[in-house]
C-alpha positions, 0 to 999 in steps of 0.5 A: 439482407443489408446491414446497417453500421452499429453505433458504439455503445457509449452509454454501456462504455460510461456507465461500466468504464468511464464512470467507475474509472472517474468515481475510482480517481475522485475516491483516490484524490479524496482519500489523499486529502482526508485520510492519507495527509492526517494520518501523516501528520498525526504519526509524523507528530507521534514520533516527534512526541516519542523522539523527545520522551526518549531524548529526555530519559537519556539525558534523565540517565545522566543525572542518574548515574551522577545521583549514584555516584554521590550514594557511592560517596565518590563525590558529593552532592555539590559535585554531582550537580555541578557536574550534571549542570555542565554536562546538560548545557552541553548536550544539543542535538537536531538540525545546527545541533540548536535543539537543548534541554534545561534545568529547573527545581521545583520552586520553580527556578532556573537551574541552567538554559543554554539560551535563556541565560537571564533566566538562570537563578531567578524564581519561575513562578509568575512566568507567563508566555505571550498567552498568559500561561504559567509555563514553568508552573504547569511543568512543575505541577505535570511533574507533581500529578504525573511524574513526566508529561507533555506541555504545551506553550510558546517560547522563544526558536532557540537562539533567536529571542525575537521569535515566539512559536508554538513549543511542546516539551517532555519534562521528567522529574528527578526526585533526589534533587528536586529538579525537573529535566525537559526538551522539546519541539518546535511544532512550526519546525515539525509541520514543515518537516511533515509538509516535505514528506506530503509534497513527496507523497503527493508527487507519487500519487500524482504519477499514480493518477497519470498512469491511471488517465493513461491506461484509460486513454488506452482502453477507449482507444483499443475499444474504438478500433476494436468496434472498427475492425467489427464494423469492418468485418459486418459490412463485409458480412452484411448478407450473411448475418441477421440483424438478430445476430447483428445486435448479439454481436454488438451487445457481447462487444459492450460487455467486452469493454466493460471486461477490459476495465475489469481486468485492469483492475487487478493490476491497478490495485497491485500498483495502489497497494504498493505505493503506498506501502513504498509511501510509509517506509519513505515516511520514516525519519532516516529510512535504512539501506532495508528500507531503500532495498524495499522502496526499490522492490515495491517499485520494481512490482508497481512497473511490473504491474504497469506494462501487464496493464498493455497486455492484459487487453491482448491477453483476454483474445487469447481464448478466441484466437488460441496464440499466446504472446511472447514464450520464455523459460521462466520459474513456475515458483517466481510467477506464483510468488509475484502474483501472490505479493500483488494480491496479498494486501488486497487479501488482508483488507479482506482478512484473508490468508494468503499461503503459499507452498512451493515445491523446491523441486525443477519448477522451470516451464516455457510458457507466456509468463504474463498469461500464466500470472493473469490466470493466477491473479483471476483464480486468486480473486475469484477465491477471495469472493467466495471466501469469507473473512478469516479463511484461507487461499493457498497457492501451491506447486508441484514439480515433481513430474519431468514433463509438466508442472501444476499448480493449485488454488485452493479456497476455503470459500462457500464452492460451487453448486454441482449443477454449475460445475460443467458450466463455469468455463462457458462465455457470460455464465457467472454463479454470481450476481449478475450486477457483479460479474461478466462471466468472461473471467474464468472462460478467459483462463481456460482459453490460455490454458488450452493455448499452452496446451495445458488442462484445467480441473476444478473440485469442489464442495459446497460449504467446504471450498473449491480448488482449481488444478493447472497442469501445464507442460514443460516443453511448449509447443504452439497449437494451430489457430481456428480458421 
């Protein structure tokens, strides 16, 4: 019988790749929008609030300390406060060290203002700015009610008279003397601040989308040559192959490119997590050298994640061709650590504990590190689906044999029906439903842990959880491919 070329299947192709991949940018645009820049502004403008409360208590200390010297009777009163006048007018930090704080009683009048200097002496009470607020009033009644606060209003940028903008202060009384101490911020000063430190987080995540169009790019390209190369090898087979056999083909090549996308998936959110983990700390007003040590750490994953997103296609024909990539001595206890660090946010969303025990005894193993982290990071996310909020998944080792390594990961989760047990390495078999689950996942990792020579055992109980056994030899030696 002839047989007839297939069409790729683009409807399945949008609908299970292109489609989600579109929904999963919008999603990410979106959050950056509505959730990422207010949440950055509101904290950004909380820890403004917070630097000028303390500012304002440490210069309050300075009154303090004088107040206790004229208890001591070391000097008096007239004394103490001209001392604490001089040593206020002097005290300026922020940016040109412009930013000050005043000075003024409870009548309201003027104590000191290093700027507004026509103002020192005179009665306050029927000050108003540009809106008509009683500016020094509502600070000495906030005094009153509360005995520090926060006040809002318009004044003059430091030093230059003929700009008005938004202001808000900390004022704290200080009792003894009748006078109310008080800074404050230029709100125009801190969007400005916080406008630089989006402009930095949206040049990430705009790297973030690019790599995100070029890993999709890539999927379609091996998708199309992978149809190619199948169309190729059915014309070649035409006579041999029944149209029936044909169709189931082309149908498990669907689900193929769906798998592709799925996979990815996980390093995807490894790399999303990370940024904007690394997004938080760059955040901070003066990150420390930790910080910085951080950022380059996160980084180092997010790149790690990157290339393991070109390799995973090759990785899940492993099974069907039993060869393994590219072989290296390599520390058992790293990979279950990296691979633990990647799922570990997307764990904590989930409220689930991620614990991992590592066995400090000779962990080293030749093997394809990146086949072996993809086993762990499928394991792993299989356990999170079947486990429930507030349970835990551990990932431990054990080296102690001269001639293999193990590890185990074991879950809390609701287990595996014993009737599905001798199924659950099949192709396209899944306990789950089938809208959420291809079934390739697991039958992926038992094809690398047979290309490595190696056995996997699973026990579990229903209602009680599951744990997966990896025994993997030291020592690697290549197994023949089939014909």
């Amino acid at each position: 019988m002839i047989t007839t070329q297939a069409a790729f299947p683009w409807g399945t192709f949008l609908v299970r790749v292109v489609v989600p991949t579109i929904l999963t940018i919008i999603l990410f645009v979106a959050s950056f929008f509505f959730v990422i820049i207010p949440s950055v502004r509101d904290s950004s403008m909380e820890r403004k609030r917070e630097m000028i409360q303390e500012l304002t208590l440490s210069a309050w200390n300075i009154l303090a300390k004088l107040h206790n010297d004229e208890v001591k009777g070391l000097i008096t009163r007239d004394q103490a406060k001209t001392q604490a006048v001089e040593q206020i007018r002097n005290l300026h930090y922020g940016q040109e060290m412009k930013d000050y704080f005043w000075i003024n009683d409870m009548t309201p009048r003027m104590i000191i203002h290093p700027y507004r200097t026509d103002l020192n002496g005179s009665d306050l009470s029927d000050y108003t700015d540009p809106d008509g607020k009683k500016v020094f009033m509502e600070i000495v009644n906030t005094v009153k009610s509360q005995g520090s606060g926060f006040v809002q209003y318009k004044w003059q940028a430091n030093d230059r008279p003929s700009v008005i903008v938004p202001k808000i202060s900390y004022v704290k009384g200080f009792e003894p003397w009748g006078w109310v101490l008080g800074t404050g911020i230029y709100i125009d000063d801190v969007n400005a601040e916080i406008d630089r430190h989006i402009e930095k987080i949206a040049g990430l995540s705009i790297v973030i989308c690019m790599v995100n169009v070029l890993i999709f790019s890539y999927i379609i390209r091996v998708s199309y040559l992978t149809h190619k190369k199948q169309r190729s090898a059915e014309q070649e087979l035409k006579k041999t192959k029944s149209t029936l056999a044909l169709s189931e083909k082309m149908a498990s090549l669907g689900r193929l490119s769906a798998m592709v996308a799925h996979e990815i998936n996980n390093p995807l959110s490894g790399i999303l997590s990370y940024a904007r983990l690394s997004t938080r700390v760059l955040e901070k007003e003066e990150p420390g050298p930790a910080d910085l040590e951080t950022v380059k750490s996160n980084l180092s994953v997010i790149s790690g994640e990157t290339k393991r997103c070109g390799d995973i296609v090759k990785n899940l024909l492993l099974f069907a061709r039993r060869s393994i990539g590219n072989v290296e001595q390599v520390h058992l206890n790293d990979i279950v650590a990296l691979s633990a660090r990647v799922i570990d946010h997307s764990a904590k969303m989930k409220g689930i504990e991620l614990k991992t025990t590592l066995d400090e005894k000779d962990d080293t193993v030749r093997c394809d590190p990146g086949a072996i982290q993809q086993i762990l990071v499928a394991l792993i996310v299989n356990s999170m689906d079947a486990s429930s909020s507030g349970t835990r998944i551990t990932l431990k080792t054990e080296c102690g044999d001269p001639d293999h390594v193990r590890f185990k990961v074991i879950d809390q989760g609701h287990g595996i029906a014993e009737k599905d047990l001798p199924f659950i390495f099949d192709p396209f078999f899944s306990t789950k439903d089938s809208n959420s689950s291809l079934g390739l996942g697991l039958s992926a990792v038992y094809g690398i842990v047979q290309s490595h020579s190696g056995t996997i055992h699973v026990d579990s109980t229903q209602g009680r959880g599951t744990r997966f056994t990896v025994t993997l030899p030291r020592i690697y030696s290549e197994q023949p491919q089939d014909a």
